[in-house]
N, C-alpha and C positions, 0 to 999 in steps of 0.2 A: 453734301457740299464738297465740290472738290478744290481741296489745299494747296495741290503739287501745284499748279499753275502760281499760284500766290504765293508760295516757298522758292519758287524758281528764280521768280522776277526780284523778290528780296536778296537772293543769293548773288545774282548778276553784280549789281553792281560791287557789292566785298569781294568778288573773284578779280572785277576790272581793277579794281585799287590794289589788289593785293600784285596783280599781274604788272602794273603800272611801278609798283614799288620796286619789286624784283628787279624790273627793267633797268629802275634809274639805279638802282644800287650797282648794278651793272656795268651801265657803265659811268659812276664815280671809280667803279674799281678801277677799269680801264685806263682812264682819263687819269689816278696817281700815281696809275705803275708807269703810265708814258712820261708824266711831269715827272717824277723823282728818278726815271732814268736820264730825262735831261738835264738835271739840276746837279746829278753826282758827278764829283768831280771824275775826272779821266784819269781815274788809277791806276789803268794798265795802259799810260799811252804815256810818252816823251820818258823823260825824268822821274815822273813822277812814281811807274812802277820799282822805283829801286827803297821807296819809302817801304823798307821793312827790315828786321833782325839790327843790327847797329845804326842802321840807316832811318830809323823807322821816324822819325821828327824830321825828315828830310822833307823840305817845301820848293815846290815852283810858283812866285811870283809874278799873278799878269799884271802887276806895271813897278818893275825894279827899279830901285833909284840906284844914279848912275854911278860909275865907280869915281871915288871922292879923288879930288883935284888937292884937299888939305895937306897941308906940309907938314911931312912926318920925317923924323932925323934918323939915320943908322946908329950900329956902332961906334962910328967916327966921330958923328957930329953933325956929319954932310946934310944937308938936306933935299927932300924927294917930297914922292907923293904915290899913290898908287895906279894913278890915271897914267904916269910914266912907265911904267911896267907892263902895259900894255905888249901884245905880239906874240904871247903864249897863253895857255891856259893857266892860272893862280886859281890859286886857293890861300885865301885871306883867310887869317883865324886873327879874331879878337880877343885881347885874353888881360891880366894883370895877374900879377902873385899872390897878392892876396885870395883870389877865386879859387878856388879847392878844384873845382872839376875841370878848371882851367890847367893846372898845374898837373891833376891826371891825366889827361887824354893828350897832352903837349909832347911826350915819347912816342905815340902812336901817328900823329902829324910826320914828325921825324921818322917814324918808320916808313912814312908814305911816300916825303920825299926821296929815301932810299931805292924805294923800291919801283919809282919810275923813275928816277935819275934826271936826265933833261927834259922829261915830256913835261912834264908838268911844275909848278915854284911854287913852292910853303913861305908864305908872306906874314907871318907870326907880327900881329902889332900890339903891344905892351901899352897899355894904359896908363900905368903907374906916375907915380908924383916924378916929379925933378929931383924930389931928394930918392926917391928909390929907383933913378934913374940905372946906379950902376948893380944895387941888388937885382935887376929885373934881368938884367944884361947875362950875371954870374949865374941866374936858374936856368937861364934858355940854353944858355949853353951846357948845362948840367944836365938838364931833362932831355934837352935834343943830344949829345954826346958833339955837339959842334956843328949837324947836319944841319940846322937854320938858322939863318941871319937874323942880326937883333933889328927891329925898327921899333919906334917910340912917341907914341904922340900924346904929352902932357898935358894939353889941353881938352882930352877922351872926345871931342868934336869928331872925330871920326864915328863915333858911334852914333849921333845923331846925323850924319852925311850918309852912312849908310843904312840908317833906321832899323837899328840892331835892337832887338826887346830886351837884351841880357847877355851876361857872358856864360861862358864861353860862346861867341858866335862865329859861325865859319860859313863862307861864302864864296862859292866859285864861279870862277867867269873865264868865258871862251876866249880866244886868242882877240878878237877884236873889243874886249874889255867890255863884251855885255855880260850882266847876273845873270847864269842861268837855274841858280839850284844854292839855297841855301838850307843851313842845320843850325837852333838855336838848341844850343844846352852841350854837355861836353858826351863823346860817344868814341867808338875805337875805330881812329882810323886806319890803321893796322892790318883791320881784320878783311873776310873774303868780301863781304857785303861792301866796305868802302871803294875795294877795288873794283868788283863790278862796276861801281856807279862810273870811276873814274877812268873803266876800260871805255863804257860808255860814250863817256864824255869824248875820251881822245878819237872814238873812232867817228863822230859829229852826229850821234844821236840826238 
């Protein structure tokens, strides 16, 4: 009696399943590697490649809420707002005295404004109460050496205007006062990695 024949036709269909299986595996590989290169964010493209070394919490927002209209006071007493400030590049840092990594990285802001001079404005706004109006006033200018103006908004409404998760939060926007590029938590702006971002920036990357 001959088997082969009857071993063969048994065998057929487990080689087509097995053939079939390969196939599809195949392409789900495919088909992940394309979906998870569309779905990852573009980390080597705008801003966003600068997210690394001091920079590395650094985010680009696709839909930023705008720069806040709320009345924040100087030094003086004057009142403003940051939507007035408009017509150069800012960099808004949100901060209070009380925040520790606020109070660290507040010398390195000040080294930044130093060290692009008029390109760019360190917009330092103090959250603190009314009664620590004028201690908030005495750090900034201790921690910056006098290099940043005080502004003050008592009612911390700004941080919900700007939809800040936390302090220290710092946030920069182009000369036509859109967000292009925010950093939540405190980091050296000081260092090479900040100025990259902020060569960047100036040059309308």
């Amino acid at each position: 009696m001959d088997t082969t024949n009857g071993s063969g036709e048994a065998q057929r269909p487990w080689a087509l399943w097995a053939a079939l299986t390969l196939a599809a595996a195949g392409i789900a590989a495919v088909v992940y590697v394309l979906f998870a290169a569309a779905s990852k964010p573009e980390e080597n493209y705008g801003l966003s490649r600068f997210a690394r070394g001091d920079m590395a919490r650094l985010a680009v927002l696709s839909e930023a809420p705008a720069l806040s209209t709320r009345a924040i006071r100087d030094a003086a007493g004057a009142e403003t707002n940051l939507a007035a400030m408009r017509g150069e590049v800012l960099v808004v840092n949100l901060w209070a005295t009380w925040c520790a990594p606020c109070v660290e990285e507040m010398p390195t802001l000040a080294a930044l404004q130093r060290r692009y001079g008029g390109r760019i404005r360190v917009i330092p706004v103090s959250v603190d109460s009314e009664a620590d109006r004028e201690k908030a006033r005495a750090e900034l200018a201790r921690l910056s050496a006098g290099s940043l103006p005080f502004f003050i908004d008592i009612s911390r409404g700004v941080l919900f205007d700007l939809q800040a998760s936390g302090m220290p939060t710092t946030i920069i926007y182009d000369a036509q006062g859109r967000e292009i590029a925010r950093l939540a938590g405190g980091a050296d702006w000081g260092g090479e990695d900040a100025g990259a971002l902020i060569d960047a920036v100036l040059a309308g990357e």
